[in-house]
C-alpha positions in Angstrom: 14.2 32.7 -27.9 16.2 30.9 -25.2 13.3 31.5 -22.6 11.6 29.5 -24.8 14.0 26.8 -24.8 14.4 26.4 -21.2 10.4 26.5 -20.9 10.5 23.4 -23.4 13.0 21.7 -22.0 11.9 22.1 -18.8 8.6 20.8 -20.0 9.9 17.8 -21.3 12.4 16.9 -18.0 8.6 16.7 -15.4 6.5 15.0 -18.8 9.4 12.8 -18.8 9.3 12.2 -15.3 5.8 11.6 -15.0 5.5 9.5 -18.1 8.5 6.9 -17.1 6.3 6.9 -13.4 3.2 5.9 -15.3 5.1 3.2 -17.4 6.7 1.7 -14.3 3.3 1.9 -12.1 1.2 0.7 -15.1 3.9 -2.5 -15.0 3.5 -2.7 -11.1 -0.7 -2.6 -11.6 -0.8 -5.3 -14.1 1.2 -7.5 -11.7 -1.1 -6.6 -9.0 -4.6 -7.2 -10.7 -3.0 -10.9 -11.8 -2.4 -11.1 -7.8 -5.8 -9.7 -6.5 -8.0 -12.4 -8.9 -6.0 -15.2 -7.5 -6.1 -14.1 -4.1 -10.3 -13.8 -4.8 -12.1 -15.8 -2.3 -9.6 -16.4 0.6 -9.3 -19.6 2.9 -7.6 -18.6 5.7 -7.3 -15.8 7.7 -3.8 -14.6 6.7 -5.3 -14.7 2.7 -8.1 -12.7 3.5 -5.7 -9.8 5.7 -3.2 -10.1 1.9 -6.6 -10.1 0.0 -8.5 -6.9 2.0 -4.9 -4.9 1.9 -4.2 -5.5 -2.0 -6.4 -1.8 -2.3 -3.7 -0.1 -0.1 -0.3 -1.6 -2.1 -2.1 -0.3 -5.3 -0.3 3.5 -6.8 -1.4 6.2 -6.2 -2.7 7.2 -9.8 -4.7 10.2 -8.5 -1.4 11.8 -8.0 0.0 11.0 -11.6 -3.2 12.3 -13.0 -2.6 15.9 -11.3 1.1 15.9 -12.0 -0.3 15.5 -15.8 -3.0 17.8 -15.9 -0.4 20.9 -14.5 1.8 20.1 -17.0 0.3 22.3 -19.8 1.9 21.9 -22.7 3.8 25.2 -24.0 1.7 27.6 -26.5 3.3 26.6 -29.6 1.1 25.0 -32.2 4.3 22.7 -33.3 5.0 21.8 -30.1 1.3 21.4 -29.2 0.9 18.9 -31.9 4.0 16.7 -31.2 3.2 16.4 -27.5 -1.0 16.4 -27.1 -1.3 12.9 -28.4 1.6 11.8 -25.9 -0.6 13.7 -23.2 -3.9 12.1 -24.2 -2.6 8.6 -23.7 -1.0 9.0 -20.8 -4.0 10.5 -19.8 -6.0 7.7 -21.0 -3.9 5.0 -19.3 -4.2 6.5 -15.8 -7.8 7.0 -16.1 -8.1 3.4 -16.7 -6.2 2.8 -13.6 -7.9 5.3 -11.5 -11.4 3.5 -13.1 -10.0 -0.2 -12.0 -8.7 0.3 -8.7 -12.5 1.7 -8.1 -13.5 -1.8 -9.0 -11.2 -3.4 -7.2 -12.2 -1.6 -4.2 -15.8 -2.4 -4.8 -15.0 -6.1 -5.3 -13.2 -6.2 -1.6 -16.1 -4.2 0.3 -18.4 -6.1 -1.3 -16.2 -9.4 -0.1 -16.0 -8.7 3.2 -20.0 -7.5 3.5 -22.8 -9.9 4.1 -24.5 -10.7 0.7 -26.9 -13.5 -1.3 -24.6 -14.7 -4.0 -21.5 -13.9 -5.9 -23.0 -12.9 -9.3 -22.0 -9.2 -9.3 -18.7 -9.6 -8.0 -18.6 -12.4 -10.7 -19.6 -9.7 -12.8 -17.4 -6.7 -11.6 -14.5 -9.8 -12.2 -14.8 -9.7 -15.6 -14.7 -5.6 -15.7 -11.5 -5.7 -14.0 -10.2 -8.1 -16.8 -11.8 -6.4 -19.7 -9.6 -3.3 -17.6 -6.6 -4.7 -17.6 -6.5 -6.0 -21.3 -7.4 -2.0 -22.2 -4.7 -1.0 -19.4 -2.1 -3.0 -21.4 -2.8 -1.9 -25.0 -2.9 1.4 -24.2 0.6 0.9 -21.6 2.2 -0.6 -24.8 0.6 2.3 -27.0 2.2 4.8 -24.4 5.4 3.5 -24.2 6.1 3.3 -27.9 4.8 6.7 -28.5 6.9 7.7 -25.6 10.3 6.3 -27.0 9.9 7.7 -30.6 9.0 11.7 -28.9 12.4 10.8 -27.3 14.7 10.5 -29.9 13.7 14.2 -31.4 13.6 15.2 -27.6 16.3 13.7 -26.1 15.2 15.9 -22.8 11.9 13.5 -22.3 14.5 10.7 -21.5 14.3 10.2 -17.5 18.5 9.5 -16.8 19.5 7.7 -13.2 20.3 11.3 -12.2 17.4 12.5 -12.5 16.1 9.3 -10.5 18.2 10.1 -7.9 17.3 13.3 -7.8 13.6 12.7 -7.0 14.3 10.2 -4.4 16.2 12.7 -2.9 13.8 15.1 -2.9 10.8 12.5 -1.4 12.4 10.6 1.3 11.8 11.5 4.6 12.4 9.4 7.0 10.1 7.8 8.9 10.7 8.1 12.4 9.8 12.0 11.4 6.1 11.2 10.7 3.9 12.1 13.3 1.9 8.9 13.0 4.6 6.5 13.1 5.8 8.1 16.4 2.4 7.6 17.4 2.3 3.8 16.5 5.5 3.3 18.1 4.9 4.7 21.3 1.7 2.6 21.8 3.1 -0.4 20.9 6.1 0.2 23.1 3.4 0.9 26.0 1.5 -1.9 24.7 4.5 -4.5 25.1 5.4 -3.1 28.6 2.4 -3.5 30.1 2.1 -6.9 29.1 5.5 -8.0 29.7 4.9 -7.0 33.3 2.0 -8.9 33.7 2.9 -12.0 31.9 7.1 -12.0 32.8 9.3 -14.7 30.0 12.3 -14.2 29.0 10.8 -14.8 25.0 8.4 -11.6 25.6 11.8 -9.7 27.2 13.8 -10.9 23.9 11.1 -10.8 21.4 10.5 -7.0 23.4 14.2 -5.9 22.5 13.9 -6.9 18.9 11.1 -4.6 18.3 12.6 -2.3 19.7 15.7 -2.5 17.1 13.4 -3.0 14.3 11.4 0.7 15.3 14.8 2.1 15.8 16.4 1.0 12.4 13.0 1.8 10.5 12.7 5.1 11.9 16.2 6.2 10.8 15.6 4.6 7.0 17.7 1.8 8.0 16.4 -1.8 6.4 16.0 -4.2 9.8 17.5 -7.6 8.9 14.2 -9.7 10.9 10.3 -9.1 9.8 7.7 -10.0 12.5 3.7 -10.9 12.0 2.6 -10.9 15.5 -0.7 -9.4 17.2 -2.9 -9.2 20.4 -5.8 -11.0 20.4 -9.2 -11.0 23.0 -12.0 -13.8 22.9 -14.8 -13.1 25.0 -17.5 -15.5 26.8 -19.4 -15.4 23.9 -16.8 -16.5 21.6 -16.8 -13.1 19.5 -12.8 -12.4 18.7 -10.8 -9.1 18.8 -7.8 -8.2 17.3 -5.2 -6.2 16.2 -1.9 -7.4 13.9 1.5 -6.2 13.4 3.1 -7.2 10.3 6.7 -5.7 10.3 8.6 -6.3 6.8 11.8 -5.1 5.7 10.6 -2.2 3.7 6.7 -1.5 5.2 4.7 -1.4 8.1 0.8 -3.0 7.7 -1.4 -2.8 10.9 -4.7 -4.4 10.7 -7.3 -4.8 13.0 -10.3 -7.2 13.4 -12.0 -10.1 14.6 -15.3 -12.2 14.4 -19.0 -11.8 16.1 -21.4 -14.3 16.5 -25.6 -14.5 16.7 -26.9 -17.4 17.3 -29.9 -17.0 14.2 -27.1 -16.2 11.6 -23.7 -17.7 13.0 -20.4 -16.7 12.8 -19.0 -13.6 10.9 -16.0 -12.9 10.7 -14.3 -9.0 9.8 -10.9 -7.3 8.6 -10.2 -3.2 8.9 -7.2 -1.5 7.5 -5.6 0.8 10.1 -2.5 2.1 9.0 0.6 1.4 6.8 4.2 3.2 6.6 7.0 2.8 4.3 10.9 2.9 4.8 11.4 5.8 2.9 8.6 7.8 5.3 5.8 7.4 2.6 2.4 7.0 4.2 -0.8 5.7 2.9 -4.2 6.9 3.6 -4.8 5.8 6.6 -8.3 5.1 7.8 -8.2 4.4 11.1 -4.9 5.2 13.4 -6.7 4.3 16.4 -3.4 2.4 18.3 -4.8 3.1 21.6 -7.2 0.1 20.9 -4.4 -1.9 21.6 -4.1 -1.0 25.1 -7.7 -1.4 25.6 -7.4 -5.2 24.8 -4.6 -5.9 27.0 -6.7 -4.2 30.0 -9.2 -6.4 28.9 -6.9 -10.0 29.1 -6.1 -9.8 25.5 -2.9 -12.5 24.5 0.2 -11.6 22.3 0.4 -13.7 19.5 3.6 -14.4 17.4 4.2 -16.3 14.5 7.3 -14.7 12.6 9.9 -15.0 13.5 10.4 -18.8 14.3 12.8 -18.3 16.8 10.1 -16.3 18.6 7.0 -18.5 17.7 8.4 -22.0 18.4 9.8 -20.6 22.1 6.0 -19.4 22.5 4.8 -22.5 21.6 6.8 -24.3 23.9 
């Protein structure tokens, strides 16, 4: 009898856990869709790098959806009847998710591809709307189902401990992901090999600051400056390569990019997702980790752009 106990409240501390991550992920989605439709159709280049990494700053719901599916419910036809409606809408809710971050997905390759006319993103638009509505009802269905379960199960309730806890349990820092450590030492490379060949005391300052920043992100630590800064390349032709850094308090985004040109079509221009890093050492799928590019375009003549911060922009542009 009291192995059966523990299994159930055992059961009820990770359904608990996944459940309150659902609810708080579910909130953070909402917030995100309302974001991607008004960033649809960017104007400048900085709105379409936002717009084309909106995908990546989405949860990961694929994960939720496995933590929920190992968490069988104990074999006890009571117990199996109190909880499998809980279950199914939870279950319901992430699918939904899982469904609309396909379409938003589709909506940004689609974006960023040559086509006609607009009418199926148009039409993938309203799907993503018709989503979110159904991701809400059944967010608010969850949560209400979630918080009357609690009071005869007092166990489902996540506490700050149990918060703590988990955090505890996921952080690594990020200076201990291979990747990172690979990011860091091109860049560093990167910078020095330009600095020799183009000597300022801004590149020398601006140099140090990175520097600090890698340092205090590595070791968790929150860097008090952010930095959106890049190397560029134009060639003869006018076709554009580039590569941007954009170094917040809490992630790392690199993107890369840059525009071709035919002289029957025009100009075109194109934005790839290389890599992204959190402060608590959380790393996103990353698609293309290819640093060494950067080297490449500074062999090549490429220029280092900054624009944050100001103190490091307006000395450039001076």
């Amino acid at each position: 009898m009291q192995d059966n106990k523990e299994i159930l409240v055992q059961f009820c501390r990770d359904l608990g856990m996944t459940i309150d991550e659902i609810l708080h992920n579910s909130n953070e989605f909402l917030l995100s869709i309302e974001e991607f439709v008004d960033l649809y159709r960017p104007k400048t280049r900085e709105e379409a790098g936002e717009f084309y990494r909106m995908s990546y700053k989405l949860p990961d719901m694929v994960g939720l959806l496995s933590d929920l599916q190992k968490n069988t419910i104990p074999d006890d036809i009571e117990f199996f009847d109190l909880f499998s409606s809980l279950k199914d809408i939870s279950l319901d809710v992430v699918s939904r998710m899982i469904s609309a971050n396909v379409i938003i997905n589709d909506i940004i390759k689609m974006c960023f591809e040559p086509h006609e006319d607009d009418m199926y993103i148009y039409l993938l638009l309203t799907m993503l709307k018709w989503s979110k509505n159904t991701i809400y009802d059944d967010r608010e269905k969850l949560n209400k189902t979630y918080k009357e379960l609690s009071i005869h199960y007092p166990d489902l309730s996540v506490s700050d401990d149990d918060m703590e806890e988990e955090e505890e349990e996921e952080t690594v820092l990020a200076g201990d992901v291979e990747s990172f450590q690979y990011m860091e030492d091109i860049l560093i490379k990167a910078l020095t090999k330009y600095i020799k060949e183009h000597e300022s005391e801004l590149y020398t300052k601006f140099f140090t600051a990175i520097q600090n920043y890698l340092k205090n992100f590595g070791n968790g630590i929150e860097p008090d400056n952010q930095f959106d800064f890049g190397f560029s390349l134009r060639s003869s032709t006018d076709e554009l390569k580039y590569v941007d850094f954009h170094f917040e308090s809490e992630m790392i985004e690199v993107t890369s990019g840059g525009s071709v040109y035919d002289e029957y079509v025009g100009s075109d221009s194109y934005t790839d997702w290389m890599y992204s890093i959190g402060l608590n050492g959380w790393e996103d799928y990353n698609y293309d980790c290819e640093f060494s590019e950067v080297l490449g375009l500074i062999q090549n003549g490429a220029e280092l752009n900054i624009e944050n911060p100001e103190e490091f922009a307006g000395l450039l542009e001076d």
